[in-house]
N, C-alpha and C positions, 0 to 999 in steps of 0.2 A: 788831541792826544799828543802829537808829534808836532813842534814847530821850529823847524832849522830856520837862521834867519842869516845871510850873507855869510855863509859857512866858509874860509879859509881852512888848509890842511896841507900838513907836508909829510912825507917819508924818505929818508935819510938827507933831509934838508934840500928837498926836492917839494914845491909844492904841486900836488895833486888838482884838490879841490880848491877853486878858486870863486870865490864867491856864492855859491848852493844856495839857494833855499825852497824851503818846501814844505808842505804842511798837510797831517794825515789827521784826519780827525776817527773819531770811535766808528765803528760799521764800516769802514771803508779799507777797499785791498786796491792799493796804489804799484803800478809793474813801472820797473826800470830799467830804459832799455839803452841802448850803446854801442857804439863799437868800442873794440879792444885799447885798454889802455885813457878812457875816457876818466875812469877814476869812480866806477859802480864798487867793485869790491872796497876800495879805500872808503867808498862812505860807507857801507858796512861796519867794515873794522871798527872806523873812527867814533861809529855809534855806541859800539859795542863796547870800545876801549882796548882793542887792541894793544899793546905795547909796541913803539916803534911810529905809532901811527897818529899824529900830535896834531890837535886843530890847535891853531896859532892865534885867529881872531874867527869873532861870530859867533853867534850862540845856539842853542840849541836845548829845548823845551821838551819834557817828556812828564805827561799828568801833573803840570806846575809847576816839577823840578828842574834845577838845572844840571842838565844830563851830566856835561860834561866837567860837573864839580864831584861825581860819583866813580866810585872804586867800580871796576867789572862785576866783582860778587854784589857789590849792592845795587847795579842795575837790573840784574836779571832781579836781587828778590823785588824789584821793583815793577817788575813785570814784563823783562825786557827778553826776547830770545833771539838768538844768533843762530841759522843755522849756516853751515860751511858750503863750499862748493868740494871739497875736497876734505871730508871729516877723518878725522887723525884716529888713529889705532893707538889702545892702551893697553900691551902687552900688561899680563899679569892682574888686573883688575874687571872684574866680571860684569854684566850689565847692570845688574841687580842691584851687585853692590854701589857703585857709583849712579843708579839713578837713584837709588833711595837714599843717598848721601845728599845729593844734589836734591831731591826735593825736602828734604828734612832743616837742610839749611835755607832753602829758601823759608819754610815756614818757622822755623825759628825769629828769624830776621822780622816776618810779617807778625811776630805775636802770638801765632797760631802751635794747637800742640804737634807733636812729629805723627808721623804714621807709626802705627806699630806692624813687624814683620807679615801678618797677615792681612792685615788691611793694603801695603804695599802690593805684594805679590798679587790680590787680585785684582787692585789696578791698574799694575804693569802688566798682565795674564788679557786684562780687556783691551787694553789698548794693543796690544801685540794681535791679537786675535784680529780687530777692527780693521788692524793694516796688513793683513795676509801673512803674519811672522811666524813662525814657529815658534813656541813658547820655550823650548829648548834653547833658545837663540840668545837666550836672558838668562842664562847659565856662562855663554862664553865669553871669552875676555871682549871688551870693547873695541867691536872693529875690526879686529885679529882675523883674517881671513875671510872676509867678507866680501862679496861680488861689490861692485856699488850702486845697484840694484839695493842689495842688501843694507849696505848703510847708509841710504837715501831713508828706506821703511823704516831701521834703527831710529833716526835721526826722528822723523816722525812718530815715532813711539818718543822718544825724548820731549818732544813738545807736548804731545797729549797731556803725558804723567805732569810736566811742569806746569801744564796750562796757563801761559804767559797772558798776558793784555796785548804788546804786542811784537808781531813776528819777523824778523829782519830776514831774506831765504835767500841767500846767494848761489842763483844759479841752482838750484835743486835738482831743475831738468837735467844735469850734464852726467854724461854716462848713463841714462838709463832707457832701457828697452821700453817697448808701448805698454807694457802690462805695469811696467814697474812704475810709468809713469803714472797712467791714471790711476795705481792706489796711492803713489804720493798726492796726485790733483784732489783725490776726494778726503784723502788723511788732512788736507789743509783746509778744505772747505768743511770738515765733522768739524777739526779743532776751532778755525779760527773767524767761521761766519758768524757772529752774534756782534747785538749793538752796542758792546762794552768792548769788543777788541780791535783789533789792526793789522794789516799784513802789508809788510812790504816787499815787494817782488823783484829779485835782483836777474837779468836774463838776457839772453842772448834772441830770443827765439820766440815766435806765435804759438808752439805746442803744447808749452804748458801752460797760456793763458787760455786753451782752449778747454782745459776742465776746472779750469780757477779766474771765472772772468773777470777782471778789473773792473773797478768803477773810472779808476782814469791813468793814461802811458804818460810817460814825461819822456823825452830821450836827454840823457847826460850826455854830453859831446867838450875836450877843452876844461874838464872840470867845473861846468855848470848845468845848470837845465836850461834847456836852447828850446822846447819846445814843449808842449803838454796839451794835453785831447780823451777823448774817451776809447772805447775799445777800438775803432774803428783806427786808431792811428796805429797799433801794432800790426793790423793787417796792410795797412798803408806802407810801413817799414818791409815788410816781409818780400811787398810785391816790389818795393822801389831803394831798399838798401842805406844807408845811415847818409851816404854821402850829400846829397842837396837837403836833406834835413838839416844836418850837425852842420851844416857851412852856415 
């Protein structure tokens, strides 16, 4: 599904990512792990298309395509989701409104017809329910006063309604209490277990792979992948720390 192949990448003419690669196929939830400044959120961006955030050489493969010849909006309708480690507030704009914007253009894009307002509402109504949200929540502006608790859950109502292929999650776990955790761990295991999708898991930490188990941890270190294993190497890191790994 996913195939980076000797991935270069710079930001403000600073290179990041120095050689990457890596590759996610369908059914599989792949966690990335690192210490600070190793270059996890850049590959993100850089998947995602961030602006600012410029692969220079190497390629990179998403269901055939080439990722990086595609606009931000025409990855996502490609199937592509980004979530944040720090999801932005959009004063004046309501949940509702903007996710039924945002799924409406994605299916436009794919061919497919729009949803109409009722048909929306009850799928943002189940999906908000699924993730312990108040459906109330989907009336307020995007983000606007939100715990981040609260906009972790948002964030996962956002991916249900879009139901991507596959899932980019940076850092999800950060900021949130145990409750909020495991209905993010199980919001991502309802959305994104099945043999046609993908998750990749951007993280500091072994607590959120403990209600979203990986099929395999890579550790980014220097702007590459320096290592890679199955579950057992994120417990490995926890007990023993990035240091004699990423060297």
């Amino acid at each position: 599904m996913l195939n980076i192949q000797n991935l270069h990448a710079e930001v403000d003419g600073k290179e990041i990512l120095k050689g990457l690669s890596l590759s996610v196929n369908a059914g599989e939830v792949h966690a990335i792990m690192g210490p600070n400044g190793a270059g996890k959120s850049t590959l993100g961006y850089v998947l995602g298309g961030r602006g600012g955030y410029e692969a220079t050489s190497g390629s990179v493969t998403f269901d055939g395509q080439d990722l990086l010849e595609l606009e931000p909006h025409e990855r996502a309708a490609a199937g592509l989701f980004l979530g944040f480690q720090y999801p932005v507030e959009i004063p004046g704009v309501s949940n509702v409104q903007f996710l039924r914007e945002a799924a409406n253009a994605q299916r436009r894009n794919r061919g497919e017809a729009p949803l109409s307002g009722a048909e929306f509402l009850k799928l943002a109504r189940a999906q908000a329910a699924a993730l312990g949200m108040d459906a109330e929540m989907l009336k307020r502006p995007v983000n606007v006063g939100f715990s981040g608790g609260e906009k972790k859950r948002n964030e996962m109502v956002q991916m249900g309604i879009l139901n991507p292929k596959l899932a980019i999650l940076d850092e999800t776990d950060s900021g949130l209490d145990i409750d909020a955790l495991k209905a993010v761990g199980e919001g991502i295991n309802r959305i994104m277990r099945a043999p046609d999708k993908a998750v990749l898991l951007i993280t500091h930490y072994q607590r959120l792979l403990d209600y979203v188990q990986p099929d395999f941890v890579h550790v980014l270190a220097g702007g590459r992948i320096v290592r890679s294993g199955g579950p057992e190497l994120a417990l490995e890191l926890e007990r023993e720390g990035y240091g004699a790994l990423a060297a």
